[in-house]
N, CA and C of each residue as an Amber inpcrd file, in Angstrom:
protein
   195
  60.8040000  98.7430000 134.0970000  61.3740000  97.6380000 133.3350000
  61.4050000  97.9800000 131.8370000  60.4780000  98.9890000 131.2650000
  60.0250000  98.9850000 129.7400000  61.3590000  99.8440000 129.7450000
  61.8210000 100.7750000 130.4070000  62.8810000 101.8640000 130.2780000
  64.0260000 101.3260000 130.6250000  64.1230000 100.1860000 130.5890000
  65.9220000  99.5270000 130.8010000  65.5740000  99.1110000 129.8840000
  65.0460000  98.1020000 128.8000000  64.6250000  97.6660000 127.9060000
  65.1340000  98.2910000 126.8590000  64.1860000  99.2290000 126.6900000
  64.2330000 100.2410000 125.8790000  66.1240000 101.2100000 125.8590000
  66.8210000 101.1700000 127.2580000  68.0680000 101.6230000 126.6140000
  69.0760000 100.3630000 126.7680000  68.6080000  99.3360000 127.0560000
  69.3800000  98.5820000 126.2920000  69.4270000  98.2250000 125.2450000
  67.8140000  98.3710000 124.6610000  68.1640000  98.1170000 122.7950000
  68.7370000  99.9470000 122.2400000  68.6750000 100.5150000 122.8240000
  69.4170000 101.3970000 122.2320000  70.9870000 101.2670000 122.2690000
  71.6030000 101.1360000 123.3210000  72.7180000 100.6820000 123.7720000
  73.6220000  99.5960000 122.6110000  72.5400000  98.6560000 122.5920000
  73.3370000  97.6460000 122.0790000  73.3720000  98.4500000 120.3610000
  72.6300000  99.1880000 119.9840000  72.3790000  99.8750000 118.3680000
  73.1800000 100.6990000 118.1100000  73.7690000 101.4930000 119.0990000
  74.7820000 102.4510000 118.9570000  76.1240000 101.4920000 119.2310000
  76.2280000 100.4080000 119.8990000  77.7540000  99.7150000 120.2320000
  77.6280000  99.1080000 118.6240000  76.9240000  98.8270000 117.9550000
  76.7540000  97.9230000 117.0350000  77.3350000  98.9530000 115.8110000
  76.8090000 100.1060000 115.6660000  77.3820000 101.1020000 114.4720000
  78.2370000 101.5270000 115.3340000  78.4270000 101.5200000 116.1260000
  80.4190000 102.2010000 116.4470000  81.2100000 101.2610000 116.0330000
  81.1730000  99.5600000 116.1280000  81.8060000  98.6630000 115.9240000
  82.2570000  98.4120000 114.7380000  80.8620000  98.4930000 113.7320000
  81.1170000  97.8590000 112.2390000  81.4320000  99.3760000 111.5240000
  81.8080000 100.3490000 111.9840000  81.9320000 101.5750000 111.4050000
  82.8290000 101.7350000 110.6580000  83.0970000 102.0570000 109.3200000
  84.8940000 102.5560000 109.1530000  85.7570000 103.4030000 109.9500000
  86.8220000 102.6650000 109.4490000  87.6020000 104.0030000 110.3130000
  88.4160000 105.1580000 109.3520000  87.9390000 105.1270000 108.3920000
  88.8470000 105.4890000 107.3080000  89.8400000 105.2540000 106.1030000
  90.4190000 103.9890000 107.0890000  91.9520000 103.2880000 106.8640000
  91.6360000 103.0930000 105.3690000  90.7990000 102.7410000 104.4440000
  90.5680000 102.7500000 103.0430000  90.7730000 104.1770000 102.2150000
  89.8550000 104.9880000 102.8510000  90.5880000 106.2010000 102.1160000
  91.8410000 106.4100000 102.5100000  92.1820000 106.5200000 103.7780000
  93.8420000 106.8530000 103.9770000  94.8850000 106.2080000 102.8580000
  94.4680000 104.7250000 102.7020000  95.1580000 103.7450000 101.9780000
  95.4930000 104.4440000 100.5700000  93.8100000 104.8350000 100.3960000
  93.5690000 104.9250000  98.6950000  94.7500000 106.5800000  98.3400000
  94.6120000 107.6600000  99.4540000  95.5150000 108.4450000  99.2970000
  96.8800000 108.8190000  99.3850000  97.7490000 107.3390000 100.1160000
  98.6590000 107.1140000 100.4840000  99.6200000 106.5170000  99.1520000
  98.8460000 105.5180000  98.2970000  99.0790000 105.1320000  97.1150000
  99.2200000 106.4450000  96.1370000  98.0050000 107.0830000  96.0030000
  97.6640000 108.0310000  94.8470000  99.4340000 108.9140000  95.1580000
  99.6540000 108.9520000  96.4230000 100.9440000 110.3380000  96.7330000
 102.2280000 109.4620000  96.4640000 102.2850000 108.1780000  96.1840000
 103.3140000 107.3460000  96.2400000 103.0430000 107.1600000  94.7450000
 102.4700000 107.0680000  93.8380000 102.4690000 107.2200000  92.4140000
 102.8310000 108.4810000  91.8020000 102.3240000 109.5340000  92.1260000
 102.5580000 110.8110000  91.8110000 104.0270000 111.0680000  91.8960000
 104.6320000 110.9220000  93.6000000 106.1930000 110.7960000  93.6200000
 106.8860000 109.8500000  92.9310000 106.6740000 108.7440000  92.4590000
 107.6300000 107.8050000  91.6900000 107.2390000 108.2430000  90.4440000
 106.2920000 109.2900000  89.6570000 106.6440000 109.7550000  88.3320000
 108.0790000 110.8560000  88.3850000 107.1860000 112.2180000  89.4000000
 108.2240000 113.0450000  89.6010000 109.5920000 112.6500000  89.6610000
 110.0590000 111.3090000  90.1540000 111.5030000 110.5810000  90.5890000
 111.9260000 110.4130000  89.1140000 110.7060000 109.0910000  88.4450000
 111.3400000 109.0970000  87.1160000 111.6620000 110.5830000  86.2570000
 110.8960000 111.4370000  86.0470000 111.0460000 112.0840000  85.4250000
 112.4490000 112.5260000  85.6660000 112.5050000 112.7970000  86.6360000
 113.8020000 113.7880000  87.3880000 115.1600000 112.7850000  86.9430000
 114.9000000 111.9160000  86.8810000 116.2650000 110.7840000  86.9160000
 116.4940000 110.4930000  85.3310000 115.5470000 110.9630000  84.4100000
 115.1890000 110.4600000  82.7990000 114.8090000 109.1200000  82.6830000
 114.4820000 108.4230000  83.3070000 114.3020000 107.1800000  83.2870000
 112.5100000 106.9690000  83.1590000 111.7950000 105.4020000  82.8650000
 110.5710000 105.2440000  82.0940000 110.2770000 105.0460000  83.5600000
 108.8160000 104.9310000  84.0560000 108.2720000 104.6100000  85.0390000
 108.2260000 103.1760000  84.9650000 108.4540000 102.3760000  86.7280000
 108.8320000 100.9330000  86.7160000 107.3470000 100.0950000  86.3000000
 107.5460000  99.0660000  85.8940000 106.6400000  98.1560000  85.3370000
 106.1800000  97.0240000  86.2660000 105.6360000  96.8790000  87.5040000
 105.1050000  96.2070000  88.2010000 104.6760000  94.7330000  87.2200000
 105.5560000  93.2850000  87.6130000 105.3880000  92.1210000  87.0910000
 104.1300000  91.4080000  87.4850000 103.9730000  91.8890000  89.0830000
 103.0080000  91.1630000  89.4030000 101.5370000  91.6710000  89.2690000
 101.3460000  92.5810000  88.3970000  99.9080000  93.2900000  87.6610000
  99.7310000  92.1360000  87.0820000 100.2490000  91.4780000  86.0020000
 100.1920000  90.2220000  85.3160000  99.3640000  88.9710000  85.8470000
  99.8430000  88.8970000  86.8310000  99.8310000  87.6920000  87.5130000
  98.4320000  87.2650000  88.4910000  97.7070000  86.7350000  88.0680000
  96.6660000  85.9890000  89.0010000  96.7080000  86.0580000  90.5010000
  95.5350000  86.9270000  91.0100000  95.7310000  86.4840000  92.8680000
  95.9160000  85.7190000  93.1410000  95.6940000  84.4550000  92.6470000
  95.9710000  82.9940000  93.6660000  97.2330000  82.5400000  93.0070000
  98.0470000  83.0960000  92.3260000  99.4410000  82.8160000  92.3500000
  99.9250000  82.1570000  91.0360000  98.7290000  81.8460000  90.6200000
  98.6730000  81.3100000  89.0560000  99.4550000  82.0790000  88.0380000
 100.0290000  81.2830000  87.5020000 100.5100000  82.1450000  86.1200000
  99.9580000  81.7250000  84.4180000
């Protein structure tokens, strides 16, 4: 009985860090941006034009202005 016990609290400790684990998707995110900035300079540059000015940097998360 002590040895079912015993791998069920193991069991449930390993389902528990597989669950709440990352999966990455944040760094992917964070490098997906960084390569999508880099290319929209190269674009401006290439085209002579200023890099675009994002309005909603300005603007309050909850929508506030």
């Amino acid at each position: 009985m002590k040895i079912a016990q015993i791998c069920a609290l193991a069991g449930a400790l390993i389902l528990s860090s597989v669950a709440l684990a990352e999966g990455g998707g944040d760094r992917t995110f964070e490098k997906m941006m960084a390569a999508k900035d880099v290319a929209m300079e190269k674009y401006a540059a290439k085209e002579g034009k200023s890099e675009p000015v994002v309005s909603s940097d300005a603007k309050d998360e909850t929508g506030e202005m």
